[in-house]
Backbone as CSV, one residue per row, in Angstrom:
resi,resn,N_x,N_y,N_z,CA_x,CA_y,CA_z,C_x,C_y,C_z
1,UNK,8.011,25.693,3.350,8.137,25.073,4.646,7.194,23.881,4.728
2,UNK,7.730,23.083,5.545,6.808,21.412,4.975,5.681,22.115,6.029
3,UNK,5.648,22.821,7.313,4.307,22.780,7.966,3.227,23.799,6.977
4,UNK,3.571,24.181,5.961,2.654,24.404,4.877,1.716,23.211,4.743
5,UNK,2.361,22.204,4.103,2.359,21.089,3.704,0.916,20.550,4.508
6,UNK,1.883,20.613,6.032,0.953,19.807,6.763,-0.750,20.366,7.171
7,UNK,-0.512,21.553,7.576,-1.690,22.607,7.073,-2.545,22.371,5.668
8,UNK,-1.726,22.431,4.731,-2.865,22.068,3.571,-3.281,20.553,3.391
9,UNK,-2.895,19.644,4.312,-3.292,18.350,4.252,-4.094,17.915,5.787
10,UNK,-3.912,18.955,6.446,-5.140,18.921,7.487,-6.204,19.818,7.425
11,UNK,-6.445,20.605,6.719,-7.297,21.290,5.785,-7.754,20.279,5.231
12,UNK,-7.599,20.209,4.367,-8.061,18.972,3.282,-8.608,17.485,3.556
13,UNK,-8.046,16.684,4.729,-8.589,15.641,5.897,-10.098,17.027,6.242
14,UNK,-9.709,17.055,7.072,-11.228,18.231,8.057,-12.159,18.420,6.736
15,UNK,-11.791,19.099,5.936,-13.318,19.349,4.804,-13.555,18.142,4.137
16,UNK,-12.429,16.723,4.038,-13.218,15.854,3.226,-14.041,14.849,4.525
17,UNK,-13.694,15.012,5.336,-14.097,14.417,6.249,-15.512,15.087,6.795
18,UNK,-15.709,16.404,6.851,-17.290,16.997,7.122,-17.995,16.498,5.730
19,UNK,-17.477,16.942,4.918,-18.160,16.253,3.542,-18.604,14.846,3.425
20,UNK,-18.086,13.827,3.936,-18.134,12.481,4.146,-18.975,12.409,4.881
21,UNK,-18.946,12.596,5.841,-20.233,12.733,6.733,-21.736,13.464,6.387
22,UNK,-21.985,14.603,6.056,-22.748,14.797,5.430,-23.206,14.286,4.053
23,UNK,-22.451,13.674,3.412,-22.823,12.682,1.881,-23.561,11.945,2.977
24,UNK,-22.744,10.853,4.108,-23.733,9.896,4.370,-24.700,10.207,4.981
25,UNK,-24.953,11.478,5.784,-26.316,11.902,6.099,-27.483,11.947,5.462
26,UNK,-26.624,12.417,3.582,-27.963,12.619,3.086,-28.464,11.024,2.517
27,UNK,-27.388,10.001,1.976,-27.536,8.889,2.051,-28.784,7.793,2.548
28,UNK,-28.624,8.347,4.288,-29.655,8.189,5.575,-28.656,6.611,5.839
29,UNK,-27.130,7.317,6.145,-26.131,6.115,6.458,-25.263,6.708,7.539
30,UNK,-25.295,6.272,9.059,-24.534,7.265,9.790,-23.544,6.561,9.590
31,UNK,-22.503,7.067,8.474,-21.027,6.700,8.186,-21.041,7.622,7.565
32,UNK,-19.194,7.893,8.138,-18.473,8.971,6.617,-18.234,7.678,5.204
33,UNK,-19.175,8.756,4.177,-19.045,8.007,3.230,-17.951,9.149,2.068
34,UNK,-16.835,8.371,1.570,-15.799,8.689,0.869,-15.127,10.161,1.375
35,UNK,-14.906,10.429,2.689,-13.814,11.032,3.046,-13.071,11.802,2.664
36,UNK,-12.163,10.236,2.673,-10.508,10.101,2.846,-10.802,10.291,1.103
37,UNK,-11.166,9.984,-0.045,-11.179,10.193,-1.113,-11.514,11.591,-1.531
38,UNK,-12.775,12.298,-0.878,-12.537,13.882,-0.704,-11.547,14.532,-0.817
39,UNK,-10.954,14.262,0.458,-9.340,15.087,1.219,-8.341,14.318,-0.141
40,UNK,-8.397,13.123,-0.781,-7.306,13.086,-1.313,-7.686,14.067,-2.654
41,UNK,-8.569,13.944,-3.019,-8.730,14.872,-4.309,-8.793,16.759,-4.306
42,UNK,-9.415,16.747,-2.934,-8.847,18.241,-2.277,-7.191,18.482,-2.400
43,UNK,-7.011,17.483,-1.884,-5.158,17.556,-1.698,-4.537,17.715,-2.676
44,UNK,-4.988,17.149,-4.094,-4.908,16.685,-5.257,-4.948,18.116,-6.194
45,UNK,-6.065,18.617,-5.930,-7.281,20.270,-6.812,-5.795,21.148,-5.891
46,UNK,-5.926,20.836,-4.639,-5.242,22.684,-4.076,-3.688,22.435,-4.715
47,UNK,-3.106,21.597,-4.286,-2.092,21.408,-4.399,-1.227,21.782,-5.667
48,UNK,-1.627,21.414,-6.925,-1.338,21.589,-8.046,-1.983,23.036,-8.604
49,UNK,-3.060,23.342,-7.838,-3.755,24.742,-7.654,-2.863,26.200,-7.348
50,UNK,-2.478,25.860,-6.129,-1.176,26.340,-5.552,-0.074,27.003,-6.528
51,UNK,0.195,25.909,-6.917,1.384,26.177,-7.747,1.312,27.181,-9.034
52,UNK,0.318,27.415,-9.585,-0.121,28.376,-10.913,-1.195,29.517,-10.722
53,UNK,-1.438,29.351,-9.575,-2.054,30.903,-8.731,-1.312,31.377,-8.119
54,UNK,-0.449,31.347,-7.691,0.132,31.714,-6.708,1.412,31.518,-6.781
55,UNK,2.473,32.599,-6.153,3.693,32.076,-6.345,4.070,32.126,-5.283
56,UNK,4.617,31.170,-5.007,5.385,30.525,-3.592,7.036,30.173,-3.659
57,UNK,7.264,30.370,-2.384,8.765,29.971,-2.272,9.289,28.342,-2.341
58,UNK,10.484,28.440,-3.129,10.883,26.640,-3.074,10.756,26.007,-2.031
59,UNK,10.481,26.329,-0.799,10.851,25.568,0.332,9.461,25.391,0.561
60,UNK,8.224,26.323,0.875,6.841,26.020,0.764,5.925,25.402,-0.143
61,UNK,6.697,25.660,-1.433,6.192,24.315,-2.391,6.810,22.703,-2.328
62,UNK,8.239,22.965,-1.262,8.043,21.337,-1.576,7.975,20.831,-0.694
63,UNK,7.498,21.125,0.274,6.900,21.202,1.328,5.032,20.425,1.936
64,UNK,4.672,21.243,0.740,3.311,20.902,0.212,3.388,19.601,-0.870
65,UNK,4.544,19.687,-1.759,4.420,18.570,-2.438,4.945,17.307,-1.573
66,UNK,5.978,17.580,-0.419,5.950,15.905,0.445,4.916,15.430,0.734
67,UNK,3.876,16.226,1.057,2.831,16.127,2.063,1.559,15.622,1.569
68,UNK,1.799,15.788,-0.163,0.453,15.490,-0.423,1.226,14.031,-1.454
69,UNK,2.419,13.977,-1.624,3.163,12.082,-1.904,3.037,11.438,-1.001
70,UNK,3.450,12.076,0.550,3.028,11.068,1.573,1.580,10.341,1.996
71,UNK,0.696,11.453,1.620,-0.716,11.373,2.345,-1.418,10.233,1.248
72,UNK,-0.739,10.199,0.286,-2.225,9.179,-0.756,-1.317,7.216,-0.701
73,UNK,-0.584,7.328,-0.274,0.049,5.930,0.001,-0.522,5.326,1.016
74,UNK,-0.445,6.146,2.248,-0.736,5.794,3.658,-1.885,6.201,3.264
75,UNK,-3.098,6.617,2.982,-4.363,6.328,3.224,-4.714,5.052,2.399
76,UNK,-4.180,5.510,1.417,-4.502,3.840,0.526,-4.164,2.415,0.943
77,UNK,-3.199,2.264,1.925,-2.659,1.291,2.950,-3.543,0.895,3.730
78,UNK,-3.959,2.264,4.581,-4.957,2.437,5.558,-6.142,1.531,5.181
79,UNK,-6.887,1.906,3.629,-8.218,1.558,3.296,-8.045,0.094,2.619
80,UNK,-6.761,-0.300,2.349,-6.863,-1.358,2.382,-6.558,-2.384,3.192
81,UNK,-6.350,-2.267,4.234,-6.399,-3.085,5.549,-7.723,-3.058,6.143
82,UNK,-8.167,-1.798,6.177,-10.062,-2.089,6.628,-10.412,-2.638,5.824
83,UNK,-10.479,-2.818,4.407,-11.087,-3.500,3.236,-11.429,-5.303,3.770
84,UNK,-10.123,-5.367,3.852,-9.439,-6.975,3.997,-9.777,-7.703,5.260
85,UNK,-10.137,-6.857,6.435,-10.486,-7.171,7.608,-11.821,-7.159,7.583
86,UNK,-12.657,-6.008,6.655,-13.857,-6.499,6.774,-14.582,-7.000,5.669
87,UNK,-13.879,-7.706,5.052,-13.578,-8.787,3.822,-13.542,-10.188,4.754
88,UNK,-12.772,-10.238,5.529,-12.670,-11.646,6.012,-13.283,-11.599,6.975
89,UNK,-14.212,-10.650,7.775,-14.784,-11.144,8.778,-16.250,-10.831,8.217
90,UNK,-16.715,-10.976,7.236,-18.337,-10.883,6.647,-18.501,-11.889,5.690
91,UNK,-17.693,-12.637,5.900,-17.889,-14.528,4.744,-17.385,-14.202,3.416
92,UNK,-17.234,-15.250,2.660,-16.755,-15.978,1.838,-17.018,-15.309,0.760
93,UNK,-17.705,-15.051,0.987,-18.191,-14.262,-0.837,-17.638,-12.784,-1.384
94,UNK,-17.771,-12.328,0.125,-16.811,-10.697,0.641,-15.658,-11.328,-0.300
95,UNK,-14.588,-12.162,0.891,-13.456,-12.669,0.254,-13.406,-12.855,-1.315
96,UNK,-14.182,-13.724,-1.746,-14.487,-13.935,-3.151,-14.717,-12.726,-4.513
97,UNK,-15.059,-12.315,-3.627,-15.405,-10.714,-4.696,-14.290,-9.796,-4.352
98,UNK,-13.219,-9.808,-3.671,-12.319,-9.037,-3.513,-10.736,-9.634,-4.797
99,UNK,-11.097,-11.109,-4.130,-9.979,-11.607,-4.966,-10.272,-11.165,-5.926
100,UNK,-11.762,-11.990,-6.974,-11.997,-11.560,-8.266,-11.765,-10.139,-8.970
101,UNK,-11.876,-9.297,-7.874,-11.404,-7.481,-8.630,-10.190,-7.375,-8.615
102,UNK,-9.389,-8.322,-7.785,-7.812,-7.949,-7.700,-7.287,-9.180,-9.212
103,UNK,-7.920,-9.808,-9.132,-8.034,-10.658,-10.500,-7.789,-9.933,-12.266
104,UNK,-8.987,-9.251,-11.973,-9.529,-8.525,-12.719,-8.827,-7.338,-12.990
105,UNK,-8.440,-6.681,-12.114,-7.060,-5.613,-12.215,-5.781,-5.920,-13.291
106,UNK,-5.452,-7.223,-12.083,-4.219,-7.529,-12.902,-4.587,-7.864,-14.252
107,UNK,-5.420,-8.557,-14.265,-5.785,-8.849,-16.004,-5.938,-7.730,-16.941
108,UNK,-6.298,-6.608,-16.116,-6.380,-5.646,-17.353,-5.241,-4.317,-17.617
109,UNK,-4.179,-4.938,-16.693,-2.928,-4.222,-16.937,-2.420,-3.810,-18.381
110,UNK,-2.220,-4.839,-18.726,-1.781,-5.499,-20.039,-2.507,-4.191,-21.104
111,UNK,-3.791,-4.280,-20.933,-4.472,-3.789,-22.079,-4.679,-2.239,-22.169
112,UNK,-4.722,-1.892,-20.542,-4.515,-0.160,-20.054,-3.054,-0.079,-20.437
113,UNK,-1.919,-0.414,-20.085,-0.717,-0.262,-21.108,-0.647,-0.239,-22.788
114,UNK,-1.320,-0.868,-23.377,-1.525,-0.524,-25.138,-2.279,0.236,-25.412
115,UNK,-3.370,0.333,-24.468,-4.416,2.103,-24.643,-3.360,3.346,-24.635
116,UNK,-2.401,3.174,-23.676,-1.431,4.269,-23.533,-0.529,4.269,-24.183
117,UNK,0.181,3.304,-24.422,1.462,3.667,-25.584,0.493,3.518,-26.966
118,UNK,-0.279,3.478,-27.358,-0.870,3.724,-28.592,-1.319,5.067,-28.615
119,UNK,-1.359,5.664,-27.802,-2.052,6.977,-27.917,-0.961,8.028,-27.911
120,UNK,0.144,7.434,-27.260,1.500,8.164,-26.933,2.074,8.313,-28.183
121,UNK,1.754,7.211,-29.081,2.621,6.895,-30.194,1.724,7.748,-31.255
122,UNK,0.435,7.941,-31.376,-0.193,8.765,-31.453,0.286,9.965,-31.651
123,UNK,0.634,10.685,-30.436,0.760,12.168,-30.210,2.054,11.984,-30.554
124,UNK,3.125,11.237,-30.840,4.501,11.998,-31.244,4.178,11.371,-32.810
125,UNK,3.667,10.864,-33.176,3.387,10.787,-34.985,2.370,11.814,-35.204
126,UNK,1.532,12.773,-34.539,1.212,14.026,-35.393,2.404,14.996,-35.040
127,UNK,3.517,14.814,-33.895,4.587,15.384,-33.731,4.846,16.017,-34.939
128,UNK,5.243,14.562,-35.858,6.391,14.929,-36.371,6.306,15.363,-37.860
């Protein structure tokens, strides 16, 4: 049942979110610091957790699995619109150092793709 789903992804928000907060407490930063990255890796651990402890019905596992495809898009949306807003409203250099990592990403597409099909190619040549 998807309100599985939604249960184990408001679970998972609530503890990464006390966690966030207390990281930045101990920090001595009153901000939740990394959250939403908590809850996604909670979401991430139970979820796939779930599935090999436990046996559940088709409809409650995919249920849980909409819930935790939906939840890491839209937060990642989310964090990058605060990023960008408070990128452009803290000067030029903010801006500047954002482009350069999105720079820097794309540039290293290329090369994280031949790490992987070399390693792929790898594992089916001791295949065979």
């Amino acid at each position: 049942m998807v309100v599985y789903g939604v249960a184990l992804l408001s679970l998972c928000l609530l503890l990464g979110t006390y966690l966030g907060n207390v990281l930045g407490y101990l920090m001595g930063i009153d901000a939740n610091v990394g959250g939403v990255g908590i809850a996604m890796l909670l979401l991430i651990i139970l979820s796939n957790l779930s599935s090999k402890k436990f046996a559940m019905k088709p409809m409650t596992e995919s249920g849980i699995h909409f819930w935790s495809a939906m939840y890491i898009p839209i937060v990642v949306a989310m964090a990058a619109k605060q990023n960008v807003v408070a990128a452009l409203s803290s000067g030029w250099l903010a801006v500047i150092a954002g482009v350069a990592a999105v720079l820097v990403s794309f540039a290293l597409v290329p090369v994280i793709t031949r790490i992987g099909s070399s390693s792929s190619n790898a594992t089916s040549a001791k295949e065979s």
